[in-house]
C-alpha positions as CSV (number, residue, x, y, z in Angstrom):
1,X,-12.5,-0.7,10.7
2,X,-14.8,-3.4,12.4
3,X,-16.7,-3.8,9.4
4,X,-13.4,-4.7,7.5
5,X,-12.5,-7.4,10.4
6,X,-15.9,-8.5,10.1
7,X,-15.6,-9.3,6.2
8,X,-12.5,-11.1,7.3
9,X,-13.8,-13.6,9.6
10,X,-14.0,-16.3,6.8
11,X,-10.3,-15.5,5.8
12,X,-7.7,-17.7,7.4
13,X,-5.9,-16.0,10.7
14,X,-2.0,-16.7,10.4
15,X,0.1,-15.7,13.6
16,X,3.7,-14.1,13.1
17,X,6.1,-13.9,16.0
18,X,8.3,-10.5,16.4
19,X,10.2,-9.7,13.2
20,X,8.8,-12.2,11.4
21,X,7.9,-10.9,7.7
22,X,4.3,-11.0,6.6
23,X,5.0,-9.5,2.6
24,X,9.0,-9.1,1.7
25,X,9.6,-5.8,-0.5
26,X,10.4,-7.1,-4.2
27,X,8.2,-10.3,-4.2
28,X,4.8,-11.1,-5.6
29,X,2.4,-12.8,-3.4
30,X,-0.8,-11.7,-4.8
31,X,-2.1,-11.7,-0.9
32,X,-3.5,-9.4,1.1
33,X,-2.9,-9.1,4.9
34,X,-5.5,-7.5,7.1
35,X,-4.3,-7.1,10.6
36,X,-6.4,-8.2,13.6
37,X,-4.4,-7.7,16.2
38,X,-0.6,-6.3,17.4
39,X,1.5,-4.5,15.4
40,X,3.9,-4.3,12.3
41,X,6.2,-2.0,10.9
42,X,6.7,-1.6,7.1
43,X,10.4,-1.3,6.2
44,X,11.4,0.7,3.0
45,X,14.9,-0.9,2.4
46,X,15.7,-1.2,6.6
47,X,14.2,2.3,7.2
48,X,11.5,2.0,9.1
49,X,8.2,4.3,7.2
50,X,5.2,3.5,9.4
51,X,4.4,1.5,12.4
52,X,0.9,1.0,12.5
53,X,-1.3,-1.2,15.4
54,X,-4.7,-0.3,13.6
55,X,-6.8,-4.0,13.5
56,X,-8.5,-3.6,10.4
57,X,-5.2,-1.5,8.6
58,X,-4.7,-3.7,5.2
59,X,-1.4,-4.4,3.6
60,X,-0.4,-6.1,0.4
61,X,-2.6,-3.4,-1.4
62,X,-0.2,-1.4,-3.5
63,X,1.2,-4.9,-5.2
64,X,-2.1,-6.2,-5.9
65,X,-4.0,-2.7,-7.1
66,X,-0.6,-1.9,-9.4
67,X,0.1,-5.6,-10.5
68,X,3.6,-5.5,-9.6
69,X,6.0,-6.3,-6.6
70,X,5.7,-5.3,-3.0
71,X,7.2,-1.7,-2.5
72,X,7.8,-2.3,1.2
73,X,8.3,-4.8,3.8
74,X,5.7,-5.0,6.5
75,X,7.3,-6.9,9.8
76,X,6.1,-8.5,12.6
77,X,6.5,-5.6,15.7
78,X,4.7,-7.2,17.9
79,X,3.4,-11.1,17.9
80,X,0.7,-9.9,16.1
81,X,-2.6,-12.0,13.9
82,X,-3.8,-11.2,10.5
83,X,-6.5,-12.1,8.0
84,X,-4.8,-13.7,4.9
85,X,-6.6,-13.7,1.3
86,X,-4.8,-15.4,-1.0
87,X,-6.7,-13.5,-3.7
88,X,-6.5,-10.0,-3.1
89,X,-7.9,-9.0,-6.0
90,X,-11.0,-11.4,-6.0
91,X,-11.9,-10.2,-1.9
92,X,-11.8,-6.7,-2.8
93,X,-13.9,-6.9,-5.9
94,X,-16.3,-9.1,-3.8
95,X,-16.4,-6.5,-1.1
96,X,-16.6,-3.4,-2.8
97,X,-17.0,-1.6,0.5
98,X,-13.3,-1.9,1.2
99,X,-12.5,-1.3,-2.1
100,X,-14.1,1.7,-1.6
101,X,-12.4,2.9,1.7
102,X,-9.0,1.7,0.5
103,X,-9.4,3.9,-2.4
104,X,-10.5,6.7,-0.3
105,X,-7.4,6.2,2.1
106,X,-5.4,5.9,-1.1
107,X,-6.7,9.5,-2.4
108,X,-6.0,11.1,0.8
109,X,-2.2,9.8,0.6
110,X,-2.2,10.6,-2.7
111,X,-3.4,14.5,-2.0
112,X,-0.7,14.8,0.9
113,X,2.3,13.7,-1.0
114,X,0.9,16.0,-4.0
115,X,0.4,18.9,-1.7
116,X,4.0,18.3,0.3
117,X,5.8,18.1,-3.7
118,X,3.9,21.1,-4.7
119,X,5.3,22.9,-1.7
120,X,8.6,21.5,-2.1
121,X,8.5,22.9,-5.8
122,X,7.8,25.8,-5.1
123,X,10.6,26.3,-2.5
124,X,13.5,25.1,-5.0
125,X,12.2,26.0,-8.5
126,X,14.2,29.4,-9.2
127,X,17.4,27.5,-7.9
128,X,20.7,27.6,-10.0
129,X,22.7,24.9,-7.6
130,X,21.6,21.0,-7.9
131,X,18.3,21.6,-6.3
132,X,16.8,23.1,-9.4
133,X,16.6,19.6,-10.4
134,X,14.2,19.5,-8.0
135,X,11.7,21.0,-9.8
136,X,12.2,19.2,-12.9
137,X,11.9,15.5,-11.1
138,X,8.5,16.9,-9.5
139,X,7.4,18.3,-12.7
140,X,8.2,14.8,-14.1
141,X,6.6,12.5,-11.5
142,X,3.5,14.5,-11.1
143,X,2.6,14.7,-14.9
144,X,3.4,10.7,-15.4
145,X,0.6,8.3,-16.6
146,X,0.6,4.8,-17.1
147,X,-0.2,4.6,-20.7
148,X,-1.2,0.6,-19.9
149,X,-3.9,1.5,-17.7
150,X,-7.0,-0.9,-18.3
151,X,-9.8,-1.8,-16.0
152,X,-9.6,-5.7,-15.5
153,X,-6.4,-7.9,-14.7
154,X,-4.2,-9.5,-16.2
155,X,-4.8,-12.7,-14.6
156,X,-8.6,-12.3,-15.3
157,X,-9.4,-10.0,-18.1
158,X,-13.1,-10.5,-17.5
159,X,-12.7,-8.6,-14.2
């Protein structure tokens, strides 16, 4: 990840004191957090889902790749530092390098949630009590595609 903090050392470094919130799940911010140092915890509801103390780990991504609001909150742990870009979008098309990686990172989530459903379908699909349904709600979020899907943004069709 150095070559990430390296294409960050033009981005402003913000300093967060524990529990202070860097992205607040349900809001827009269009920004992009890229942690240099410390950690932070990302908060689904007040469950606590990861706690990561990576420098170079990127947050913010999700909103800004999916155009909609942040899924999580992602917490000061730690007094921790991170790199802010206020343009998200416009760093990772200008360093298509972390584009890249985040997409790879983004795959292999993506192929260990898939494989993790699979198995859970298989486990509950010949089920007559409530967990049937089980196999149904996998069968539906697996299949679904955004029908919107268009390379560019909003913001900036020319993108």
């Amino acid at each position: 990840m150095s070559s990430v903090l390296e294409a960050c050392r033009d981005l402003p470094l913000a300093r967060f004191a524990p529990g202070e919130v860097l992205l607040a799940e349900g809001d827009r911010s269009g920004r992009l957090f890229i942690l240099a140092e410390g950690a932070v915890e990302v908060l689904k509801g007040e469950f606590q889902v990861n706690y990561v103390t990576e420098p170079g780990a990127l947050f913010g991504e999700m909103s800004v790749l999916l155009d909609m609001p942040h899924m999580a909150t992602v917490r000061a742990a730690t007094p921790c530092a991170a790199y802010v870009s206020d343009d998200a979008a416009g760093f990772l098309h200008e360093h298509r390098d972390i584009a890249y990686g985040l997409a790879r990172m983004l795959a292999q989530r993506l192929h260990g949630v898939t494989t993790y459903l699979a198995d859970l379908k298989r486990q509950f699909e010949g089920e007559q009590s409530h967990l049937g349904m089980v196999d149904t709600i996998l069968e539906c979020l697996t299949h679904e595609q955004r029908r919107d899907v268009q390379l560019g943004s909003d913001r900036d069709p020319g993108y």
